[in-house]
C-alpha positions in Angstrom: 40.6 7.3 -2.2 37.1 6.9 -0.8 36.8 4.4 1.9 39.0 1.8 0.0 38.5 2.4 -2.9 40.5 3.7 -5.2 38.8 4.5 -9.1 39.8 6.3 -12.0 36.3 6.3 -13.1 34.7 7.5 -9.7 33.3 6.3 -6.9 30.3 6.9 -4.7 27.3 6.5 -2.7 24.6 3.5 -3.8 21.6 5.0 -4.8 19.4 4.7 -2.8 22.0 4.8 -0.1 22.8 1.7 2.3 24.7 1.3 5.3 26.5 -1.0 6.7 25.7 -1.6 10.5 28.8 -3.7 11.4 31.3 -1.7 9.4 29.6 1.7 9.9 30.1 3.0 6.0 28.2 3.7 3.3 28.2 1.0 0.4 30.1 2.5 -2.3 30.2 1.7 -6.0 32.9 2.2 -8.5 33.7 2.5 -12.0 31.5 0.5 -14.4 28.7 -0.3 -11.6 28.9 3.4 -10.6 28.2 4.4 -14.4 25.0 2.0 -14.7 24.5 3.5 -11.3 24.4 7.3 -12.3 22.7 6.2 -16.0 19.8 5.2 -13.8 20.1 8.1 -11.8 19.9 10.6 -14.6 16.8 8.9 -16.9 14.8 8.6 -13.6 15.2 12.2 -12.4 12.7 14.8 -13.1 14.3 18.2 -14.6 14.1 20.6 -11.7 14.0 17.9 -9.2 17.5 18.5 -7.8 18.2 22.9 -6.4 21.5 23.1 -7.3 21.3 21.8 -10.4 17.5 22.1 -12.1 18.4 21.5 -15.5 19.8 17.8 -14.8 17.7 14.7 -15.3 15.6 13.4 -18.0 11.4 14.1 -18.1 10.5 10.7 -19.2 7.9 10.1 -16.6 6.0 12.4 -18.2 5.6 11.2 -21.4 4.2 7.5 -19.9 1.0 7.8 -21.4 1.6 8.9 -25.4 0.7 6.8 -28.3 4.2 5.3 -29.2 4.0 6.6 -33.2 7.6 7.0 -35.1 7.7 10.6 -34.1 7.2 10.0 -30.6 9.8 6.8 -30.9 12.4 9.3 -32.4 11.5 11.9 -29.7 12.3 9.3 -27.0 15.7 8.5 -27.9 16.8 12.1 -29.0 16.1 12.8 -25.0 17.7 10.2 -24.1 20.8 11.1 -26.3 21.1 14.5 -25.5 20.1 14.0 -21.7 23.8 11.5 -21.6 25.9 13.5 -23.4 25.1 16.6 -21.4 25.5 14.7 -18.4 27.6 12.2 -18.4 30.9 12.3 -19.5 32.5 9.2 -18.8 31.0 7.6 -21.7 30.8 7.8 -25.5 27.3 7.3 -26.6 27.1 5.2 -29.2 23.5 4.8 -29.8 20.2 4.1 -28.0 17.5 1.7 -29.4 13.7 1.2 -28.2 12.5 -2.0 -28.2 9.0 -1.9 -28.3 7.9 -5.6 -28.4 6.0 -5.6 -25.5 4.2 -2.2 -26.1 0.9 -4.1 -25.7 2.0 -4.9 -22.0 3.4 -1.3 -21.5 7.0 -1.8 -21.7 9.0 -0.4 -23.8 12.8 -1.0 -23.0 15.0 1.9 -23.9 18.6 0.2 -24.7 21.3 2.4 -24.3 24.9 1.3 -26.6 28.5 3.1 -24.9 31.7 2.8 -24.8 34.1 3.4 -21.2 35.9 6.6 -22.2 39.4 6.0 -20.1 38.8 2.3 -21.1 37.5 2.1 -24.6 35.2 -0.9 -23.9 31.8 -1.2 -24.6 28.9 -1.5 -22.7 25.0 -1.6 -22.4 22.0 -0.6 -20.3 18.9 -1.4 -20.7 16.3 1.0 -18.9 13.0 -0.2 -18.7 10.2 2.3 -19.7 6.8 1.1 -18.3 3.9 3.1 -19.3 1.8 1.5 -16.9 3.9 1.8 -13.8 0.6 0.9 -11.5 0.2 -2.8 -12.9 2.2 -4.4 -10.1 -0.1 -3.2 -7.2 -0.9 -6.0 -4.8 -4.7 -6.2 -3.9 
């Protein structure tokens, strides 16, 4: 029991962490939000990123600006795949999709089909893949 709360599926920190003034704690998440949590977590670190641990995470910042042809397509999601399954095993993966509609725009969502193992219920995150991360700057 962390703080409160009590999970069979874990709890921990918020990523990036907050904390509460008043109540002096950290703000905690728990079982489903803490798997869409560490999902996140995973496809947004960088291999080698994190000392005790350099094989964890998922490169895909580096492949932002290659053509999006079936091979590459097929690349993506066997990264993705293997990246979960080594790394998270809470979940069953039970498939990831790209959807590529708007490549034009550089977005290409990467949707990501599980199922809860101690639950057996399905779930789905979607993790947005921009491949022009810099579009949003304010002038």
């Amino acid at each position: 029991m962390i703080n409160g709360h009590k999970s069979f599926l874990g709890t921990g920190w918020s990523f990036p962490p907050e904390f509460n003034k008043d109540t002096k704690n950290v703000k905690m998440l728990s079982d489903e939000e803490d798997i869409e949590s560490s999902l996140h977590i995973l496809l947004t670190t960088r291999p080698g990123e994190r000392v005790m641990c350099p094989d964890y995470g998922c490169n895909l910042d580096e492949l932002v600006f290659e053509s999006l042809s079936t091979t590459f397509k097929t690349y993506i999601k066997d990264l993705v795949k293997t990246t979960i399954n080594l790394y998270e095993p809470r979940i069953k993966l039970n498939g990831v999709e790209l959807d590529e509609s708007n490549e034009l725009q550089g977005i290409v969502l990467i949707s990501i089909d599980y199922t809860i193992q101690s639950k057996n219920t399905r779930y789905n995150y979607v993790f947005p893949f921009y491949k022009n991360e810099g579009s949003d700057i304010i002038k």
